[in-house]
C-alpha positions in Angstrom: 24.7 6.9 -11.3 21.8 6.4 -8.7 21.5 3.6 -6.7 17.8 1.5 -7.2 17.2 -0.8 -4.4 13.6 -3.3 -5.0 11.1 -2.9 -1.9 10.4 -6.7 -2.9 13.0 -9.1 -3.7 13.8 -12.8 -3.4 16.4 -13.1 -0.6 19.9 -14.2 -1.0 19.5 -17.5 -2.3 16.0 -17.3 -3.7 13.9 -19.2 -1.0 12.0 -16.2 0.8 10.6 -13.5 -0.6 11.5 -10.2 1.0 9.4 -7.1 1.2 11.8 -3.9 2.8 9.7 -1.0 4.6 7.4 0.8 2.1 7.0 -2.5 0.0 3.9 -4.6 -0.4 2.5 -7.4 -2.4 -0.4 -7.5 -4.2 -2.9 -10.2 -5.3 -4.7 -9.4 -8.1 -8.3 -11.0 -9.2 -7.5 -14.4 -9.9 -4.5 -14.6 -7.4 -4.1 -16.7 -4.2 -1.7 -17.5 -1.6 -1.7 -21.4 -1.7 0.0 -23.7 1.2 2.7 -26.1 0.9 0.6 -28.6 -0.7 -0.5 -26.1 -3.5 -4.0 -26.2 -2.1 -5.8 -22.4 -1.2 -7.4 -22.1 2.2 -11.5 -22.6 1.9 -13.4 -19.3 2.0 -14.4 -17.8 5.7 -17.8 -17.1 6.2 -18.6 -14.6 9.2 -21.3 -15.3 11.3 -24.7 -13.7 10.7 -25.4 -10.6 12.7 -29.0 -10.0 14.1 -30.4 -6.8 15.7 -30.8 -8.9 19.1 -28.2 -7.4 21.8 -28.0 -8.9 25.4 -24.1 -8.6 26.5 -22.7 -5.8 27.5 -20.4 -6.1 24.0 -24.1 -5.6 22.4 -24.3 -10.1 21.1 -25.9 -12.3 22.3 -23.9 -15.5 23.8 -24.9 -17.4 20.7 -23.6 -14.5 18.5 -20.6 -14.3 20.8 -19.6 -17.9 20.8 -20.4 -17.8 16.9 -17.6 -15.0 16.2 -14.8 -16.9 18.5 -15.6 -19.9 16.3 -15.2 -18.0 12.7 -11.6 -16.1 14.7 -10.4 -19.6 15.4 -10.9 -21.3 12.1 -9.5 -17.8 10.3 -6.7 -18.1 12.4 -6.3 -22.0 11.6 -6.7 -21.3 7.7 -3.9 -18.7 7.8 -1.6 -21.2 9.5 -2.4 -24.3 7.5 -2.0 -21.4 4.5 1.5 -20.9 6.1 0.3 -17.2 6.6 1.1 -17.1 10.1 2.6 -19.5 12.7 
C-alpha cells in the first residue's frame, strides 16, 4: 500500500486552504481571488513608460513618482483582496 499525501488540502477543520512544498494553485480563465465581501480587486494599470531618462535609475521624477503610486495601490489591492497583510 503507498501512502498519497495532497500538496493542496483544506486544513484540519476546513477554514484555510493549505498548499505543502511543491504544491500550487491555479486560476484558470474566468477565475479570481475575491475579498471577504465577494468583491475582486479592480485591475492595475502600470504607468506608461516614455524613452525620456534623467535619474540615475534611467525615469524621470514624474515616471518615478508614477511607479511608487501604481506599487502602493498594487500593494493596497492585494491586502483589501486579503492577499497579503
Amino acid at each position: 500500500m503507498s501512502d498519497f499525501s495532497c500538496k493542496v488540502h483544506p486544513a484540519l477543520g476546513g477554514d484555510t486552504l493549505v498548499v505543502e512544498s511543491g504544491g500550487a494553485i491555479q486560476i484558470l480563465t474566468g477565475g479570481k481571488f475575491l475579498n471577504n465581501a465577494g468583491t475582486q480587486a479592480a485591475a492595475l494599470v502600470p504607468p506608461a513608460a516614455t524613452a525620456a531618462a534623467l535619474t540615475s535609475y534611467g525615469y524621470t521624477q514624474t515616471q518615478a513618482d508614477a511607479i511608487v503610486t501604481w506599487i502602493r495601490a498594487a500593494d493596497a489591492a492585494l491586502k483589501a483582496a486579503g492577499i497579503t497583510a
